[in-house]
NUVEXBA-52190 format. One record per residue (C-alpha): residue in one letter; x, y, z. Coordinates in steps of 0.02 Angstrom, whole numbers. Each point is the difference from the previous one (the first is absolute). Example, Ala and Ser with C-alpha at 12.3 -4.5 7.8 and 13.67 -1.06 7.14 Angstrom:
  type    east   north      up
     a     615    -225     390
     s      69     172     -33
//
This chain:
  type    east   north      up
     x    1931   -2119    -347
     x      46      52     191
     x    -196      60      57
     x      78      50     167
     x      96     149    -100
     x    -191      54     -65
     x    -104     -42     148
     x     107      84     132
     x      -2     131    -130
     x    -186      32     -14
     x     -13     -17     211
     x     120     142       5
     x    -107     112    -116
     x    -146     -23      85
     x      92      40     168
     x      56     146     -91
     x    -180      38     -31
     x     -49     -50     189
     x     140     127      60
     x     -64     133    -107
     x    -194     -34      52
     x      61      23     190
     x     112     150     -12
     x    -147      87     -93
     x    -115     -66     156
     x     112      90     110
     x      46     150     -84
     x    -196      40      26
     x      -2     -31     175
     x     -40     178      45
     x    -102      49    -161
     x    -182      16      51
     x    -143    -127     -70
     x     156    -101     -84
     x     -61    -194       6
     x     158    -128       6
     x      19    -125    -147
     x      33    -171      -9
     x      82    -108    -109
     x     -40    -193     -57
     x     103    -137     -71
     x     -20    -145    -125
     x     111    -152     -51
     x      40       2    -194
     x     -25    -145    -123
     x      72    -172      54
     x      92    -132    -108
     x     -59    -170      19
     x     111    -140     -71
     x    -116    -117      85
     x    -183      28      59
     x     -67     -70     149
     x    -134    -139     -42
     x      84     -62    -135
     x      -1    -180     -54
     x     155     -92      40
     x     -56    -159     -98
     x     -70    -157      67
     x    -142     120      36
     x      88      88     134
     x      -8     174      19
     x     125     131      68
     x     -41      58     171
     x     114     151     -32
     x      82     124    -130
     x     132      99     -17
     x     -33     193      -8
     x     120     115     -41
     x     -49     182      58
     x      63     170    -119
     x     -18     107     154
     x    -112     137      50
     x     -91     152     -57
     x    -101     160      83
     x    -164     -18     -40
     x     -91     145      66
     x       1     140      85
     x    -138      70     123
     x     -56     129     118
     x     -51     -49     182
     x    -160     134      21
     x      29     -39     204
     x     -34     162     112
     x     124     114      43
     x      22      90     165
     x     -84     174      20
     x     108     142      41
     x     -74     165      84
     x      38     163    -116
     x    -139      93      75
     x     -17      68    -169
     x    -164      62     -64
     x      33    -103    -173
     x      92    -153      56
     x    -117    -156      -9
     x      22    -157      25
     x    -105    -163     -40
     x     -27    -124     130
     x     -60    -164     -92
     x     -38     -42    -186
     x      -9     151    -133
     x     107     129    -105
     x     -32     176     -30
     x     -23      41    -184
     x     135     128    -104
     x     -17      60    -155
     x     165      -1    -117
     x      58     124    -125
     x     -66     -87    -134
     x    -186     -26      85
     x       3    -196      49
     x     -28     -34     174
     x     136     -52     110
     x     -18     -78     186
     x     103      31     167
     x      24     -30     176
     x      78     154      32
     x     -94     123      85
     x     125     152       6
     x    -129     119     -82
     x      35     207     -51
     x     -97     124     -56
     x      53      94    -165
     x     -34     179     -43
     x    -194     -38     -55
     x     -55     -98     145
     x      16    -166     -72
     x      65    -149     114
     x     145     -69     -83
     x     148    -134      37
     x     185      43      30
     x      24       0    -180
     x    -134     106     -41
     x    -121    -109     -75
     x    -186      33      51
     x     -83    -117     119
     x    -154     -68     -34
     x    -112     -93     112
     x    -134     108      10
     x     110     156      51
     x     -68     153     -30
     x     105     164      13
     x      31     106     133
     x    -102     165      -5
     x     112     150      35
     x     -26      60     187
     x     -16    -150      71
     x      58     -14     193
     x      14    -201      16
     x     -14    -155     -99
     x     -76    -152      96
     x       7    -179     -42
     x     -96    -152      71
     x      22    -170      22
     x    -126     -40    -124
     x      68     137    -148
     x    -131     131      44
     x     118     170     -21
     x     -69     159      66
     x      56     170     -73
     x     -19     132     153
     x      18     178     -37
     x     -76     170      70
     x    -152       6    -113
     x     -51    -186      44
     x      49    -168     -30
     x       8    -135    -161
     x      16    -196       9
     x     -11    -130    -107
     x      77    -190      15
     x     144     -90     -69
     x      25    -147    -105
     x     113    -125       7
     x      68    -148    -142
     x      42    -161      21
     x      44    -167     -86
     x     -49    -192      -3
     x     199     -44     -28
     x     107     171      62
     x     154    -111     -45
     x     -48      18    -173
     x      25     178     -17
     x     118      92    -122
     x     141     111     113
     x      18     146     -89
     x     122      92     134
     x     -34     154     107
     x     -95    -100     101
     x    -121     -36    -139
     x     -90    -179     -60
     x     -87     -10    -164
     x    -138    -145     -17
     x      41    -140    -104
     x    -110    -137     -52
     x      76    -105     140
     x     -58     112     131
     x    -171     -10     -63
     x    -140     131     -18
     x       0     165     126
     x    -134       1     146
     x     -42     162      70
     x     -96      11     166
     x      -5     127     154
     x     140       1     136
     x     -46    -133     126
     x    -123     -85     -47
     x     -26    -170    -121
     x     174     -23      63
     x      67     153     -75
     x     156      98     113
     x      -9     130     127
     x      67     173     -42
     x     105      66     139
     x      20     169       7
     x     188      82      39
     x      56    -195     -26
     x     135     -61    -116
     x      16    -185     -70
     x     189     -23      17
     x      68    -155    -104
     x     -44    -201      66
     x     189     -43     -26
     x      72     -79     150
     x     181      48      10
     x      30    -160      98
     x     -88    -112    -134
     x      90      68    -135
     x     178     -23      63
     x     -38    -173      30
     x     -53     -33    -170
     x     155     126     -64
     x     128    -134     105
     x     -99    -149     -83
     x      -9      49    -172
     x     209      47      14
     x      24    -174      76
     x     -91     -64    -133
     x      92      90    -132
     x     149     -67      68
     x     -27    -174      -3
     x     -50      10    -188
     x     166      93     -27
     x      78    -142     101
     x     -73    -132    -129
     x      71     100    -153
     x     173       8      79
     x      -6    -181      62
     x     -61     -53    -190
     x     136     112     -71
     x     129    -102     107
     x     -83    -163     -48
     x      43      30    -186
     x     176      75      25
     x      24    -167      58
     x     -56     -85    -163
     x      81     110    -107
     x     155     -35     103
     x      -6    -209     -27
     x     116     -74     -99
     x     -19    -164     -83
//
């Protein structure tokens, strides 16, 4: 059996996998809170006609093997939770985290759902809610009707102003002991996993909990520069491996074209 045809074979899938992992890195590059992935390889199973150490008779042993690899494989997947760059929006709603910590959203079916992205609305009754519509938690409380301005500050405290006084209360933020580990559920959502361990909630700034920013945006950590690099790599790589399947292909039109 040709393992050339096989291996190239499985190097070319996971390029494949590698290509898509990037273009979905950099199809995000303007969506807010959106953290890049990464992707990690492994070598497959080897054959080993003969293992190193070996004895070789006369009480010698083999210094060497032979190793024959069956290529390589993706082996995970996983978020880089690096910051982004805040944006100025100036808007009233728009917050962005500065450091370690999610806000928490509430999905349609009641589990709890974390994100980065701070590009808060308000919906008909008040309530604080995500681009999507989904209510955000984190100690939000709703907006009274008649209120004049909403202030946020660095540490979550969130004062409701309005012309017959004023309401606060203080924010909450979420984090994790492995962010990598978290489930991406889409619209800029994560779901905790048993990788990502058990939520921590804490106040904004302090025990190493994020700053809100106020009128900030978190735009995405993906460096367009980065990711081209690794785009060229990975298609250089994909054709080498393509370049082993054509060269083994050629190899056995040879053989087949022997004659005795």
């Amino acid at each position: 059996m040709n393992l050339s045809l096989y291996s190239a074979a499985t190097g070319m899938e996971a390029q494949q996998l590698n290509l898509n992992t990037i273009a979905n890195n950099l199809a995000n590059v303007n969506t807010p809170g959106f953290k890049r992935s990464t992707i990690g390889f492994q070598d497959l199973l080897y054959q080993k006609p003969r293992n190193a150490g070996a004895e070789n008779g006369g009480g010698n042993l083999l210094p060497t093997g032979i190793e024959v690899g069956n290529g390589s494989r993706v082996a995970s997947t996983s978020k880089v939770f690096t910051q982004g760059q805040l944006t100025n929006t100036g808007e009233r709603l728009d917050l962005a985290l500065q450091g370690d910590g999610f806000f928490e959203v509430q999905r349609p079916d009641g589990s709890t759902a974390y994100t980065r992205d701070g590009t808060f609305k308000l919906n008909a009754a008040g309530q604080v809610v995500t681009s999507e519509g989904l209510p955000v938690l984190s100690g939000f409380q709703p907006v009274p009707p008649g209120t004049t301005a909403i202030n946020i500050a660095e540490n979550g405290e969130v004062t409701y102003q309005s012309a017959g006084g004023s309401q606060s209360f203080r924010l909450t933020l979420t984090r994790f002991a492995n962010p990598a580990g978290l489930q991406s559920l889409g619209s800029n959502l994560h779901a905790a996993t048993g990788a990502s361990g058990t939520p921590e909630t804490g106040q904004p700034g302090e025990e190493g909990f994020a700053s809100v920013m106020q009128g900030y945006v978190e735009t995405s950590n993906v460096n367009i520069v980065e990711e081209m690099v690794a785009l060229i790599v990975a298609q250089r790589a994909y054709e080498v491996n393509s370049k082993s399947i054509q060269t083994s292909d050629e190899m056995l039109q040879n053989i087949n074209q022997l004659k005795r």
